[in-house]
C-alpha positions in Angstrom: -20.9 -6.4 3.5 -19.0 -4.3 6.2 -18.3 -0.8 5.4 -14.6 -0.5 5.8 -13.9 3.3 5.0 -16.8 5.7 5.0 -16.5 9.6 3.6 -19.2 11.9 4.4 -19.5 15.5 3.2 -15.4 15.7 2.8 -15.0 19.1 2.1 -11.3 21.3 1.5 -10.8 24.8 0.3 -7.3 26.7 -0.4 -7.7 30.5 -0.3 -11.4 31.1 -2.5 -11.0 27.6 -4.3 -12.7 24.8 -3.0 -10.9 21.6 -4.1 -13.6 19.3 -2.6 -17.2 20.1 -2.1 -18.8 17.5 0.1 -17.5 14.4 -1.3 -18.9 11.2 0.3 -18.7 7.6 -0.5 -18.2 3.9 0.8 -15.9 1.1 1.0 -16.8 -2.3 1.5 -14.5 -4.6 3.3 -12.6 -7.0 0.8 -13.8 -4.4 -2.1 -11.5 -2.2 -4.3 -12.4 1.0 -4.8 -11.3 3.7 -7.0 -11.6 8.0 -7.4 -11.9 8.9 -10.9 -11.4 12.1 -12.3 -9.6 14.8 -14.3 -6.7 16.8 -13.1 -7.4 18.6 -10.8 -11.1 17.3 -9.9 -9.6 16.7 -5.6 -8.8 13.0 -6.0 -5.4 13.6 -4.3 -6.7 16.4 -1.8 -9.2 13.8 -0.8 -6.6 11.2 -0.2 -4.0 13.8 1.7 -7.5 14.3 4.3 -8.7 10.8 4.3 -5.1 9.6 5.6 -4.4 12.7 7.6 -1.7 14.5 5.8 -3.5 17.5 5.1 -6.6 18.7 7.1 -10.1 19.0 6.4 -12.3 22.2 6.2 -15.6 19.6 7.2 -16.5 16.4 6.9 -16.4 13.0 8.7 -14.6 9.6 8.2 -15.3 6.3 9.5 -12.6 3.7 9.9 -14.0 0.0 10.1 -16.9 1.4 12.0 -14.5 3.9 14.4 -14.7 7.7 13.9 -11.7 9.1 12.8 -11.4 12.9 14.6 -8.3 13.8 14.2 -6.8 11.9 11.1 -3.1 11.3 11.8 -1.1 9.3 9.5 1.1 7.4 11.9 -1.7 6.1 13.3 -3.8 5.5 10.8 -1.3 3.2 9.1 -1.1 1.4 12.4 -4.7 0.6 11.8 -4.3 -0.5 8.4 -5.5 2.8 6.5 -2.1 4.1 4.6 -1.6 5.6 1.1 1.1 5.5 -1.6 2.7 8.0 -3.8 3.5 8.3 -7.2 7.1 8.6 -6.4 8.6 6.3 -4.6 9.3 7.8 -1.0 12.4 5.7 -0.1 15.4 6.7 2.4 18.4 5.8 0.4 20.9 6.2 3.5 19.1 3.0 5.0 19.2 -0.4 3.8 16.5 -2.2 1.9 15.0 -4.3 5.3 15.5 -1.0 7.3 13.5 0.9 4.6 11.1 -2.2 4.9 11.0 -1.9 9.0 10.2 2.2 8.6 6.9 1.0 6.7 6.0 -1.2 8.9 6.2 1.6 11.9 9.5 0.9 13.5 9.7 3.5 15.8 12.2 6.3 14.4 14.6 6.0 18.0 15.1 2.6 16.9 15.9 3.4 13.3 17.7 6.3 14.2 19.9 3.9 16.9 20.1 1.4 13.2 18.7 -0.9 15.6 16.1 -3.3 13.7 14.9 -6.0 16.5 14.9 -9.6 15.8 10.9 -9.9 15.5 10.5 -6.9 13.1 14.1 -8.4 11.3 11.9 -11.6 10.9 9.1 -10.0 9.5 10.7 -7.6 7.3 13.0 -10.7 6.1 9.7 -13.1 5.2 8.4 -9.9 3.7 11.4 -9.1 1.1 11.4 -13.1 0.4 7.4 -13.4 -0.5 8.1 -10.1 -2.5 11.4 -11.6 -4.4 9.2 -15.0 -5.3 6.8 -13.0 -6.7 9.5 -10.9 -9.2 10.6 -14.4 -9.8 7.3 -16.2 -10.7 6.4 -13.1 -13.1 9.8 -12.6 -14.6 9.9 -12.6 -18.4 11.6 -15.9 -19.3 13.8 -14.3 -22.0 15.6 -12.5 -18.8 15.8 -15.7 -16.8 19.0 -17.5 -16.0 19.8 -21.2 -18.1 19.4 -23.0 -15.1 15.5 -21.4 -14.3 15.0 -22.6 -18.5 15.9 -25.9 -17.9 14.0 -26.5 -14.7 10.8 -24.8 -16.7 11.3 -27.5 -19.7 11.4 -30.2 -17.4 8.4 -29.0 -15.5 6.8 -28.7 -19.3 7.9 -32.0 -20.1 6.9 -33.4 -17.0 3.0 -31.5 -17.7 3.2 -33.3 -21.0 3.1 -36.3 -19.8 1.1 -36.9 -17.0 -1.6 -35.0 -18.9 -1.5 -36.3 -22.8 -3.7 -35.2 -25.2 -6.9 -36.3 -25.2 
């Protein structure tokens, strides 16, 4: 397999603790990986340097087989490397697709200017729907409208009897 992400000697100090000591590992493309570890062990200091918001003391990442010098997240997420945060990191003045467009790297004069262009609009829109079919597909059927009921006992029904019992 390709190595997507590769971390060599990843190293990060603040003041006279050192929060990472020469943490290196691989990712394989179409792998998921994980960072284990108690409080405190660096698993968030590694992910700040891996995706660029904080700097490293030493160390060297590789990005689908690029060095990464300077890790900037901006740019990184344009190349598909991006993290998430434990709390959700929304901007509540803008709507829902505009919040959308920003994560997809909208460029901030055009959000400032509320000015969402009809590709990106598109994109974001196809976006929200494949999100909203998936809430839908794994909603709890107690919550779920009569008329989603109905269509799922006819779909049972239906089941039932092209496949009887055997």
């Amino acid at each position: 397999m390709t190595t997507l992400l590769a971390v060599e000697g990843l190293t990060k100090s603040f003041g006279g603790i050192r929060a990472l000591d020469e943490c290196s590992f691989e990712i394989a493309e179409g792998s998921v990986g994980a960072l284990i570890g108690p409080n405190g062990s660096g698993k968030t200091t590694a992910f700040n340097m891996i995706t660029g918001y904080q700097p490293a003391d030493a160390g060297r990442l590789t990005f689908r087989g690029h060095p990464v010098r300077h890790p900037d997240p901006c740019r990184l997420q344009r190349l598909g490397l991006a993290r998430t945060f434990q709390q959700a990191r929304i901007f509540s003045g803008l709507s829902v697709l505009e919040n959308v467009v920003l994560g997809r790297n909208q460029s901030w004069r055009a959000l400032l200017g509320r000015r969402v262009s009809g590709p990106e609009r598109r994109r974001a829109e196809e976006e929200l729907a494949t999100v909203q079919r998936q809430i839908e597909t794994q909603a709890a059927v107690a919550g779920s409208s009569g008329e989603l009921r109905r269509l799922l006992e006819r779909k049972q029904e239906l089941r039932r009897r092209l496949d009887p019992p055997a």
